[in-house]
N, C-alpha and C positions, 0 to 999 in steps of 0.2 A: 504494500500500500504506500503510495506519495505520502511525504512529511505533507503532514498537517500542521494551519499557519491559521491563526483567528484572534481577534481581540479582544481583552477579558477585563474585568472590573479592578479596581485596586483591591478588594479583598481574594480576587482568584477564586468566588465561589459559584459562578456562574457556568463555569467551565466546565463542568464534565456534562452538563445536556446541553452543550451550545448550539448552534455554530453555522454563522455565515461564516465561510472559509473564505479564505484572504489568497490572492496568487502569492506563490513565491515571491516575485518582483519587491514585493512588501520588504522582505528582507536583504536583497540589494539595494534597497533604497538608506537601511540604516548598516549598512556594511559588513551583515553576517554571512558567513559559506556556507555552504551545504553541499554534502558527497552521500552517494549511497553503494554500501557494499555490503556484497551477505558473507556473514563471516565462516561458515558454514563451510563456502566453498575452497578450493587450493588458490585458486587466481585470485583471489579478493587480496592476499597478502601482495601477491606482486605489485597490486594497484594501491593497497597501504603504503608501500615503500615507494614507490612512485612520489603519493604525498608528501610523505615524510623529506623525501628528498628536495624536491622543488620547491616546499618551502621552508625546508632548514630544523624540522624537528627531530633534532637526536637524543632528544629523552623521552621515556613512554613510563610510568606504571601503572594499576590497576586500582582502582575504588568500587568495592562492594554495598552500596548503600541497601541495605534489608535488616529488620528486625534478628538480632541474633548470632549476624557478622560484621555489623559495623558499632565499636563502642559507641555507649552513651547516643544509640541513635535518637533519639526522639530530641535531644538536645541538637543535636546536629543538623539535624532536619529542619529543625526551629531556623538556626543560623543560618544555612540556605537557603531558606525562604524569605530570610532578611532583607530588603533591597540591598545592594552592594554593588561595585566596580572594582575592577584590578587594573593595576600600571600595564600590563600584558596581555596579550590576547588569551581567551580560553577555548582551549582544543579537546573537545569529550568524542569517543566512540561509544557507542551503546552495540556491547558485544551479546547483553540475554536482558530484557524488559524493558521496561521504559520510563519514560517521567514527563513533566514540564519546566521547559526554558521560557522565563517570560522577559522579557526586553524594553525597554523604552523604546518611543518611534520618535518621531521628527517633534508631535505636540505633547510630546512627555507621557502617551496614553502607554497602557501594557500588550504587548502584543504575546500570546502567548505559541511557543512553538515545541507539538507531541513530538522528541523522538523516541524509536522505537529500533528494535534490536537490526544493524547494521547502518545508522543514521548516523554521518558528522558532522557534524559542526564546530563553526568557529566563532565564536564572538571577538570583536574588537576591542582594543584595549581603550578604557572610559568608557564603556557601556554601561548602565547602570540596568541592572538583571535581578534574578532569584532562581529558587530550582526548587521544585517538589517533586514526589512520586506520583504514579498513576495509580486507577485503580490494584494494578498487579502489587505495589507496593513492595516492590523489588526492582531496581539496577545494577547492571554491572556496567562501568564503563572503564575505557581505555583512554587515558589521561597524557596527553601529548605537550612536550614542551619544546623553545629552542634554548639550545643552553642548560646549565643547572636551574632547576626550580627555584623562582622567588615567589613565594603562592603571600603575599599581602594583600589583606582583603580590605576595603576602604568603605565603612558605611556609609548610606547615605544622611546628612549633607556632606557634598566632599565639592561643591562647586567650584571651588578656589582652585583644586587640582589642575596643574598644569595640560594631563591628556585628557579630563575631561573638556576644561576648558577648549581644546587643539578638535575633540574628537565635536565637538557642537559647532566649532570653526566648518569643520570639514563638510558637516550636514547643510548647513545654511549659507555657505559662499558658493550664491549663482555663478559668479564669475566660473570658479574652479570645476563649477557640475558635481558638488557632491563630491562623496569619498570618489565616484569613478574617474575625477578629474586629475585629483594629482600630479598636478604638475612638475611636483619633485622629484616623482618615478626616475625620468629617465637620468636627472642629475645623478639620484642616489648612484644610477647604478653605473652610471661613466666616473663618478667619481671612485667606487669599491674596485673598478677594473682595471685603470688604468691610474690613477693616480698615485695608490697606497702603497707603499713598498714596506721594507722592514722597520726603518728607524720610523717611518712615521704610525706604523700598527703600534710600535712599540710605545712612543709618545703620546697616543690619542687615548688610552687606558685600555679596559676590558671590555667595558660595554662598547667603543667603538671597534673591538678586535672581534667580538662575537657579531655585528651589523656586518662588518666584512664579510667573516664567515658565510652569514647568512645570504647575501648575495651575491658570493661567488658559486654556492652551492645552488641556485637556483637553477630552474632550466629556461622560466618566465617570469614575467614582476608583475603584479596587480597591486592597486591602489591598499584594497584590504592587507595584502600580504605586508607591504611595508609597514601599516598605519599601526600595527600591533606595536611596533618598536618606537613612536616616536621622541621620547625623549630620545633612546639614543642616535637616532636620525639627526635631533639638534646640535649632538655633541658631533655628530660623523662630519656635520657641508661645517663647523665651525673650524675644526681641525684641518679642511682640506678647503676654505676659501683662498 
């Protein structure tokens, strides 16, 4: 069955009999991905790694949310249904049941979006989101990172945040068309290619060594792909103006 995409109340209790379904597009508009593979099969890993590659995820672990195998679930559960945002984008695979991702959209309304087992997504980094389970009341998912994990969770009010502040830029400047605009794409990535050599990986710190990384390992750039990283995108075109 297609991910299912509709919008839901700020208490999120309208939701399980909803539903005018929303197209996709919904979600290119406020800059989340979406891939679907069954995990089931052998070829699903090849096209996992695929992703992973392209855009730069070298860390993966596993979160079991279900009564039973996840401590202190009910507390936890609480907390991610918290509103919140992270500095980084989030990368979940749902390998067996499902849940909901709710999102803010362009008028701050909740959008909420079912996955279900071989669903992924990516949320962008300043998004301001939650997560519950679904009826099944069971997930497993496949927890995708670039880099070592920095999992900071930032509740809401966080408006002052710098990638929120970037990530609401991104939405509402017509000029740039939205996150599909980015017009810094192709800077980012003439600058990663051809400008950075050693002394200056060396001098620009970690987070601009790991932005490298990241776009030397791609195979394509997308506005979304970069926008996860943009502090370090500030520090990357500063070090190499």
């Amino acid at each position: 069955m297609a991910l299912q995409v509709w919008m839901v109340g700020e208490d999120g209790e309208d939701l399980k009999n909803h539903k005018e379904l929303l197209p996709l597009s919904k979600l290119q508009e406020i800059g989340v991905l979406y891939w679907h593979l069954d995990p089931k099969r052998p070829e699903s890993e090849e096209e996992l790694a695929k992703i992973r590659k392209d855009r730069g995820y070298n860390y993966m672990d596993h979160l079991n949310i279900c009564p039973g195998k996840l401590a202190d679930f009910e507390e936890k559960l609480k907390n991610f249904f918290t509103e919140h945002k992270h500095a980084d984008e989030e990368i979940r695979y749902s390998l067996e049941g499902g849940g909901y991702f709710d999102v803010r959209d362009k008028d701050d309304k909740w959008v909420r979006i079912w996955i279900k087992e071989g669903d992924i997504i990516v949320l962008p980094a300043g998004i301001y989101h939650r997560f519950t389970l679904d009826a099944a009341n069971q997930v497993k998912l496949m927890k995708l990172f670039l880099g070592e994990p920095v999992w900071t969770v930032h509740n809401r009010p966080q408006e002052d945040h710098p990638v929120w502040q970037e990530y609401v830029k991104r939405l509402t400047d017509d000029n740039a068309g939205g996150l599909a605009g980015a017009p810094w794409t192709s800077l980012l990535l003439a600058n990663g290619k051809k400008r950075i050599g050693r002394s200056s990986r060396a001098s620009c710190g970690r987070t601009t060594r790991l932005m490298y990384a990241f776009l030397s390992n791609m195979a394509y750039c997308t506005a979304a792909a970069v926008f996860g990283f943009l502090l370090t995108c500030t520090v990357f075109v500063g070090c190499n103006a």
